[in-house]
C-alpha atoms as one frame of an Amber mdcrd trajectory, in Angstrom:
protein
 -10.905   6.557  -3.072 -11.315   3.675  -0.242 -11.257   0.956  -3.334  -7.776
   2.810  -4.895  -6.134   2.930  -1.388  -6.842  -0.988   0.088  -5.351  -1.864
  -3.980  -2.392   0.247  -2.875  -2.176  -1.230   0.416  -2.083  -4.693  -0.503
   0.108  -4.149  -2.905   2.579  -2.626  -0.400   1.575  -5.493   1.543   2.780
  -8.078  -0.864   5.897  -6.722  -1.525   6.816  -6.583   2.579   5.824 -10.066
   2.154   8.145 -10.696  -0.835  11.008  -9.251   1.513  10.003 -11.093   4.268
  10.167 -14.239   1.998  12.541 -14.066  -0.339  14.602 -10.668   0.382  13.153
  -8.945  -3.012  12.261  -5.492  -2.878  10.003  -5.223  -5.928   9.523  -1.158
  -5.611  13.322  -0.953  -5.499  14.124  -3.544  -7.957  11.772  -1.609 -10.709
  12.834   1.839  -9.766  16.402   1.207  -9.432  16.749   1.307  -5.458  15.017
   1.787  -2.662  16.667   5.582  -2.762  15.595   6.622  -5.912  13.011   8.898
  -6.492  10.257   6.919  -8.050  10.911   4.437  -5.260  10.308   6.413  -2.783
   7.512   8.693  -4.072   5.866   4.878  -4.433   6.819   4.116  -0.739   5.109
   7.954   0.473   2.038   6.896  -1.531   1.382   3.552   0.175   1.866   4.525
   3.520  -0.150   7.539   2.936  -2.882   4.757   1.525  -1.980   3.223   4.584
  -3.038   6.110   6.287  -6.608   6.716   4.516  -7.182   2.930   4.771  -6.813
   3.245   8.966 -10.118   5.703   8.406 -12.180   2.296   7.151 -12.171   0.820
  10.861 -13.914   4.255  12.190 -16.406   4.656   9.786 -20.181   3.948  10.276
 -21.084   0.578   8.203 -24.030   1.480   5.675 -26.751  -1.290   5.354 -27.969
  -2.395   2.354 -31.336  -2.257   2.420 -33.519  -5.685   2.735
């Protein structure tokens, strides 16, 4: 689950990037607009990755053993 969310935030995070850059929404240029449904059920599930992924920087580090 931690592996599926960080893919799912970076990807969120490159396309911020792409609009920061270059004004291209990718999300709403594949799902026909940032309103549509698809669009926006992607937008819920990368923020909601975003959330999970904030649980990373609380967790106990296991070691691997030496």
């Amino acid at each position: 689950m931690d592996r599926l969310a960080l893919v799912l935030v970076i990807a969120g995070a490159l396309n911020w990037l792409m609009i920061g850059l270059f004004r291209i929404d990718l999300v709403a240029a594949i799902f026909n607009g940032p309103d549509a449904l698809l669009s926006r059920a992607v937008y819920t599930i990368v923020g909601l990755a975003g959330i999970w992924s904030m649980t990373l920087l609380f967790r106990e580090r296991k070691r691997a053993p030496q």
